[in-house]
N, C-alpha and C positions, 0 to 999 in steps of 0.2 A: 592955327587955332580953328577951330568947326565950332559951329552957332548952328543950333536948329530952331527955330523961329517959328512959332505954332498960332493957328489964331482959329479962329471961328463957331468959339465955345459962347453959351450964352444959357435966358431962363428961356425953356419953352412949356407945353401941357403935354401932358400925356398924349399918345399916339402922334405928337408931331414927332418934324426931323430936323434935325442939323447936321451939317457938312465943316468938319475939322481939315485945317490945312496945316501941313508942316515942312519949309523948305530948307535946307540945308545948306549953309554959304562957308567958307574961310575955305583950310585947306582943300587940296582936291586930292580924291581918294576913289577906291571901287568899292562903291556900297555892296554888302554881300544882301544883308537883311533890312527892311525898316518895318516899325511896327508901332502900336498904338495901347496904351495900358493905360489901366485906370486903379485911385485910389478913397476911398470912401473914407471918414472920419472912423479912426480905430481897427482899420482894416486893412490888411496888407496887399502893396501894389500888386496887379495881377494880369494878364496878359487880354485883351480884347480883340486883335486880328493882328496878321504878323503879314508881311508878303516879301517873296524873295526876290531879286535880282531878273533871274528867270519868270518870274511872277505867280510861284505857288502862293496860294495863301490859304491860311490856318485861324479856326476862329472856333473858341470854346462855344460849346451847345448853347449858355446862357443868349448869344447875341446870332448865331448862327440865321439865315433868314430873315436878320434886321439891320444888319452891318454889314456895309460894303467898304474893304481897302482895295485901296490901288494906288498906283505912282507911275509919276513922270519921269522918265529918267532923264530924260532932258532937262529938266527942270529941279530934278537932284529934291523934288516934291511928292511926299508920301500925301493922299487924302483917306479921309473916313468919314461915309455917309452913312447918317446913322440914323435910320427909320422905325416907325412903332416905340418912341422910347415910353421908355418904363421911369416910374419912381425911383427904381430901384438902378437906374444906370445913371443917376445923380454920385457925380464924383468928381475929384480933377485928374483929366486926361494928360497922360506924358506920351510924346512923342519920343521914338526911340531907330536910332540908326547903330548898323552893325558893319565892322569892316574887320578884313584879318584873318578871314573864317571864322569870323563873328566871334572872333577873342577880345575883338578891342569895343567898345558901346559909350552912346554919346545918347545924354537925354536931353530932351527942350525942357522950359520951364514950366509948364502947365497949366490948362486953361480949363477954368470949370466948368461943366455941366451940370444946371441944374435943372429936373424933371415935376414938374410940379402937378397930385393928381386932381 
């Protein structure tokens, strides 16, 4: 069984930051992919930064410049510092881990962000 376990979501204002943690415990496996996505009320989930094994990472233009992912692979722990936030990046956050060649995906449960202007 895999648990992804996310935490570090909360209310902050405009132009602050918060730092998202998500660690990965049960079975043992090789993470190909882990990644951070977000869903707003009536909006569909959508991808926020992705980082691979190797540690490419990929981040849509919206956050590009204010969002930083990275992981421990020791610690089998994806983070996301996530700086200048906007109104507009008020959602809840899923944590998401890929393995398989990223055939198989395991989400955490999700932890809100709210951005207040």
């Amino acid at each position: 069984q895999v648990q992804l376990v996310e935490s570090g979501g909360g209310l902050v204002q405009a132009g602050g930051s918060l730092r998202l943690s998500c660690a990965v415990s049960g079975t043992a496996f090789a993470i190909n992919t882990m990644g951070w996505y977000h869903q707003a009320p009536g909006k569909q989930r959508a991808l926020v930064a992705s980082i691979t094994s190797g540690g490419t990472t990929s981040y849509p233009d919206s956050v590009k410049g204010r969002f930083t992912i990275s992981m421990d692979n020791a610690k089998r722990t994806v983070y996301l510092q996530m700086n200048n936030l906007k109104p507009e990046d008020t959602a809840v956050y899923y944590c998401n881990v890929k393995r398989n060649f990223n055939t198989i995906s395991y989400w955490g449960q999700g932890t809100q962000v709210t951005v207040s202007s």
